[in-house]
C-alpha positions as CSV (number, residue, x, y, z in Angstrom):
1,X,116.5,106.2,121.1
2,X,114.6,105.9,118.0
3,X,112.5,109.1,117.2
4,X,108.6,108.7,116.9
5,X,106.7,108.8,113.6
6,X,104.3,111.4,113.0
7,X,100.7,110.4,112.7
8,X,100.4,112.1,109.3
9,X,103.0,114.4,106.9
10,X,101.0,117.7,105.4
11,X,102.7,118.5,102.5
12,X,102.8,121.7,100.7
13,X,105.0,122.9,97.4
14,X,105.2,126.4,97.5
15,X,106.3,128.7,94.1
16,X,106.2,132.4,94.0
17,X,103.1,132.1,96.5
18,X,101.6,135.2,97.7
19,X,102.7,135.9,100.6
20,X,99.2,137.3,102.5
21,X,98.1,133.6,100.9
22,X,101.4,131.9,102.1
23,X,100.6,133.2,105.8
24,X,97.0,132.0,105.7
25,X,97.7,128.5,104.0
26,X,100.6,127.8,107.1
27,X,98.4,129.0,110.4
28,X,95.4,126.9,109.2
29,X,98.0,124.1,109.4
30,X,99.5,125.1,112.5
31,X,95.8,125.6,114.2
32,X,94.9,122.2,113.8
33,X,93.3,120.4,116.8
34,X,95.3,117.8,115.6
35,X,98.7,117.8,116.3
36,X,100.8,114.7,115.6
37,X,102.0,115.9,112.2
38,X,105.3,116.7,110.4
39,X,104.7,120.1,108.2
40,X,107.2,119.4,105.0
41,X,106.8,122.4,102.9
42,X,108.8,122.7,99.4
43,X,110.2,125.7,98.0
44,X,110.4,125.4,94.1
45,X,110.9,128.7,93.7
46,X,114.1,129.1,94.9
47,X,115.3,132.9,94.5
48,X,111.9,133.8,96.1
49,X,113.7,134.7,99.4
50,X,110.6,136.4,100.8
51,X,108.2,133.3,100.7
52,X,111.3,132.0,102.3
53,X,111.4,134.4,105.0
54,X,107.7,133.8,105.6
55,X,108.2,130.0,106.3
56,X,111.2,130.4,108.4
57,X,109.5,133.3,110.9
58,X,107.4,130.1,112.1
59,X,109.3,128.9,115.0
60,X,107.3,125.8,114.6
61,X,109.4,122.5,115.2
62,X,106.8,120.6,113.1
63,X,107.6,122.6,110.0
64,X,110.2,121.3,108.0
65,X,111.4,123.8,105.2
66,X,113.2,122.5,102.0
67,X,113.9,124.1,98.8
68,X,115.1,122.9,95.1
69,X,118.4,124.0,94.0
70,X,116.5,125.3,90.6
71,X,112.8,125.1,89.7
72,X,112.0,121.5,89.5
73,X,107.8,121.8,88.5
74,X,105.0,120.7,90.4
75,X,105.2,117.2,89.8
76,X,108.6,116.8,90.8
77,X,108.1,118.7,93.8
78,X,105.5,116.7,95.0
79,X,107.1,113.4,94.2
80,X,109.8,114.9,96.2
81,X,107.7,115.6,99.3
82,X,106.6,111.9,99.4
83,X,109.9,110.6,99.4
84,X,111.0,113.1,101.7
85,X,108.1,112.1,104.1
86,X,107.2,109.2,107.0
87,X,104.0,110.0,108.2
88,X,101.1,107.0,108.3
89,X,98.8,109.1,106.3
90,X,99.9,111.7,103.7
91,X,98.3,114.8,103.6
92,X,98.1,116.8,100.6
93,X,97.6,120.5,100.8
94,X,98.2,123.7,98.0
95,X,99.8,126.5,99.2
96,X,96.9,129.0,98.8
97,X,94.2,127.2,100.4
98,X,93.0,127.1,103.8
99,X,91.9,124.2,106.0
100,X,89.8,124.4,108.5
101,X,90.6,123.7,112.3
102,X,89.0,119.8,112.3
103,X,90.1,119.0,108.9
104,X,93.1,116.6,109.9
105,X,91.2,115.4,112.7
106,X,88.1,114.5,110.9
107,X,90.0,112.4,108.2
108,X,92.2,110.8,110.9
109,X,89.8,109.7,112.6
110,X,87.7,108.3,109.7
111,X,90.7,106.5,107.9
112,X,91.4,104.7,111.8
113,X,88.0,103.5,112.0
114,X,87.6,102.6,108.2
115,X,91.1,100.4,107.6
116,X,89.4,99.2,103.8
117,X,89.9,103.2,103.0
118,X,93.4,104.3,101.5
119,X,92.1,107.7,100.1
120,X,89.8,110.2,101.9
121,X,89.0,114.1,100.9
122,X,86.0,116.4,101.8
123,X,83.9,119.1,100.4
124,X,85.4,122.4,100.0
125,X,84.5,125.7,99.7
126,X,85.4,127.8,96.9
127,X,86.4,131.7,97.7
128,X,85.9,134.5,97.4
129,X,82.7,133.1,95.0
130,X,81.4,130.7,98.0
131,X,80.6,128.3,95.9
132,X,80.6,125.1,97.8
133,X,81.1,121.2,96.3
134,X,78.7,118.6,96.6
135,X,81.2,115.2,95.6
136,X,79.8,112.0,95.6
137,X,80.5,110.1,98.9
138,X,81.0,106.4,98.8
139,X,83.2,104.4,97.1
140,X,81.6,103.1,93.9
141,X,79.5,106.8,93.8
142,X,83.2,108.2,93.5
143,X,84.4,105.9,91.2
144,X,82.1,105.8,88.6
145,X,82.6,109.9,88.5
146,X,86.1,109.7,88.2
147,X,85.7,108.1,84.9
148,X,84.9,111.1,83.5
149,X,86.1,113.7,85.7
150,X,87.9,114.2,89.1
151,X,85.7,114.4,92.2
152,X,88.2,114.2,95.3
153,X,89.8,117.2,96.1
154,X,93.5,116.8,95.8
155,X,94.5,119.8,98.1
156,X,92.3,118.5,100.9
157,X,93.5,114.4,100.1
158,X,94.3,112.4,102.9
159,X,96.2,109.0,101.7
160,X,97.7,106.2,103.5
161,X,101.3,106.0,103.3
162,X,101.0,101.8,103.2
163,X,99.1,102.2,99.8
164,X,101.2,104.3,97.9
165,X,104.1,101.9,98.9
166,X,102.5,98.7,98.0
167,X,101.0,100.4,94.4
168,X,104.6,102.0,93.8
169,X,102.1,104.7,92.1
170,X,103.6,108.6,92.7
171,X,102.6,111.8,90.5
172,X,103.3,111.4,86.9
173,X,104.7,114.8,84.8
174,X,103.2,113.6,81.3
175,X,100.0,114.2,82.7
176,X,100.6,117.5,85.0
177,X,98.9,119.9,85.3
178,X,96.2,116.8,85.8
179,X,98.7,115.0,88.1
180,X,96.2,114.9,91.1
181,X,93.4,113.5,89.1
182,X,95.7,110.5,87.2
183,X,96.9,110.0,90.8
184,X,93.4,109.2,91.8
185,X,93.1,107.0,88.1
186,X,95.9,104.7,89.3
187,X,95.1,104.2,93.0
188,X,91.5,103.3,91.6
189,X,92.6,99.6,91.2
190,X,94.3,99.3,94.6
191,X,92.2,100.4,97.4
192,X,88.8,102.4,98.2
193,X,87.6,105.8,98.6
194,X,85.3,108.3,100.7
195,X,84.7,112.1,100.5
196,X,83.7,113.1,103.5
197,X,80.4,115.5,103.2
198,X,81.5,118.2,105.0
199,X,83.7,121.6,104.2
200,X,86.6,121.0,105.6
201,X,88.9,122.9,103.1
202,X,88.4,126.6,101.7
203,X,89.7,126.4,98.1
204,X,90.9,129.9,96.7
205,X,89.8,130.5,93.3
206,X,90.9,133.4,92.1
207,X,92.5,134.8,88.7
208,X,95.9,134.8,90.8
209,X,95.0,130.5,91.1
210,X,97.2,128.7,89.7
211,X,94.9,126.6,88.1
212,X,93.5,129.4,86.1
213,X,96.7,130.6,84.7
214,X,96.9,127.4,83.1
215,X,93.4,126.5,82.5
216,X,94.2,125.2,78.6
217,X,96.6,122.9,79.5
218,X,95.2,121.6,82.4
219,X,91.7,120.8,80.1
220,X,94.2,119.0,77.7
221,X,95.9,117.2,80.4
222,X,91.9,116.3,82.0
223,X,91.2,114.9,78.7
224,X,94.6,112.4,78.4
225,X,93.0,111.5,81.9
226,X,89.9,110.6,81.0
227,X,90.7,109.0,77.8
228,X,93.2,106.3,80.4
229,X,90.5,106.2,83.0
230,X,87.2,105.4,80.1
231,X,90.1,102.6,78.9
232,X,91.2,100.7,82.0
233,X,87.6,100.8,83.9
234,X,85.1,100.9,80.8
235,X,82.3,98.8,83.0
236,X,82.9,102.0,85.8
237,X,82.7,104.4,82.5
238,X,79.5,102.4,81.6
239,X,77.8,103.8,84.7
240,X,79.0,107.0,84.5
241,X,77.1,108.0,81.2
242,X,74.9,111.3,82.3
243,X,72.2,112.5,80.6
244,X,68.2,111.8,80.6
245,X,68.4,108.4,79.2
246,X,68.6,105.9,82.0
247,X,71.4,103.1,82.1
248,X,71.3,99.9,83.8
249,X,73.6,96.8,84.5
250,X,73.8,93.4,86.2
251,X,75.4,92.1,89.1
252,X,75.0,88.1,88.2
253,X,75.4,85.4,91.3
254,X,77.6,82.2,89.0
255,X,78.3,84.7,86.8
256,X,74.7,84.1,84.9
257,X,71.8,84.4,87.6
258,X,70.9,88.5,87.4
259,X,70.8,89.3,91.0
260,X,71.8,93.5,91.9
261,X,70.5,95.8,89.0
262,X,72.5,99.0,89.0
263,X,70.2,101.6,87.4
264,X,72.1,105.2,86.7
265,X,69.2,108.3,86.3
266,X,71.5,111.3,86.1
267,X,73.7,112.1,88.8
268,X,71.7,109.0,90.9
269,X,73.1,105.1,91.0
270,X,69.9,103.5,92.2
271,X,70.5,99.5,93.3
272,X,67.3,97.0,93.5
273,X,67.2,93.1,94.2
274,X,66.4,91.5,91.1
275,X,65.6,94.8,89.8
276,X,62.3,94.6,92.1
277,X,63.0,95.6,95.6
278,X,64.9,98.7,96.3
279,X,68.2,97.9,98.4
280,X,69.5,102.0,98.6
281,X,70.7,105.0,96.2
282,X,73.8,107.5,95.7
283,X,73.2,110.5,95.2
284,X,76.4,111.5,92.7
């Protein structure tokens, strides 16, 4: 008898995590009020045998623990968790974050009723500062931000699996410790995108983050980023230009008849019916 598929595959690397952090990161998983998931959780710090400890006191059938043979790096690892997966949607998640009880649920349940949506993240709040994001929400919003910099959360990403396959796009290491953002860059041209507007994710930012250790080269690697997302999608770049000046362009029926104007004010896209009638706005 063949075994069932899980609905979704949560993937976590783990490397020297704390392990008060570790402990939080795995129960908010666990918690879920969703519960059709595999748990894959990667060990690229090998000799750490207390983080190992911690995952293995989970008696948990949905966790399945792996480690590298020798540190590997973030990219790898995560390249490695998507091979090593079968979920319908993949689920990324860092191992010092915490998500919230309806976080799985919420995204399920929007990428079932939305099939024209591979990629779907949230708002998240950041601790202990509680500061909280405010990401842009629809598809085009999103986008035209990503041009310039990286507005889905990666540790609260939800992906279909079906997407990844058909783009053959994984995490690539010439751009780490930016991975997550070119990762959004490249699936840009294949499918569509939604943040959901609520917090579903508590994002721990702290001096211990691993993001901050490496803040220089992760402002280098945001810059290669940029530089290939301005390149490939300069009309998207176009719109993305902030600032007081306004910015406007054409959506042309035939190709010649001016029809849609797209008019940028700051952070808001405003759309208008021969540049007359007000159709709606995103707020960015």
């Amino acid at each position: 008898m063949t075994k069932k598929k899980p609905k979704v595959s949560v993937l976590t690397p783990i490397y020297n995590t704390n392990p008060d952090h570790l402990r939080e990161c795995i129960e908010s998983i666990l918690n879920q009020t969703f519960s059709d998931f595999e748990f894959i959780i990667l060990n690229d710090s090998p000799d750490n045998l207390e983080i190992e400890k911690i995952v293995l006191s989970y008696k948990d059938k949905r966790i399945k623990y792996l480690k590298n043979e020798k540190n590997i790096g973030i990219t790898k690892s995560r390249n490695k968790l998507l091979d090593c997966s079968c979920g319908e949607y993949i689920a990324i998640f860092d191992h010092d974050d915490i998500s919230l009880p309806m976080r799985l649920e919420t995204e399920v349940n929007y990428l079932d009723k939305h099939p024209n949506i591979g990629v779907v993240s949230c708002n998240t709040q950041w601790f202990p500062a509680n500061n909280q994001t405010n990401h842009p929400v629809d598809n085009l919003a999103i986008k035209i931000t990503l041009t310039h910099s990286n507005v889905v959360a990666h540790t609260a990403m939800m992906i279909r699996r079906s997407v990844l396959d058909y783009s053959n796009i994984r995490y690539e290491e010439e751009y780490s410790p930016a991975e997550d953002y070119m990762l959004c860059i490249r699936l840009m041209e294949y499918t569509m995108f939604h943040n959901i507007p609520d917090v579903l994710l508590k994002y721990r930012f702290t001096d211990d983050n691993t993001t901050n250790k490496i803040w220089d080269k992760m402002i280098n690697a945001d810059a290669m980023c940029r530089c290939v997302a301005m390149a490939r999608y300069p009309y998207l770049y176009k719109l993305s230009q902030s600032g007081d000046a306004k910015h406007h362009m054409w959506i042309r029926l035939l190709g010649f008849i001016p029809f849609i104007k797209i008019r940028k004010n700051g952070a808001k896209v405003k759309y208008s019916l021969f540049g007359l009638f007000p159709l709606f706005y995103i707020k960015g």
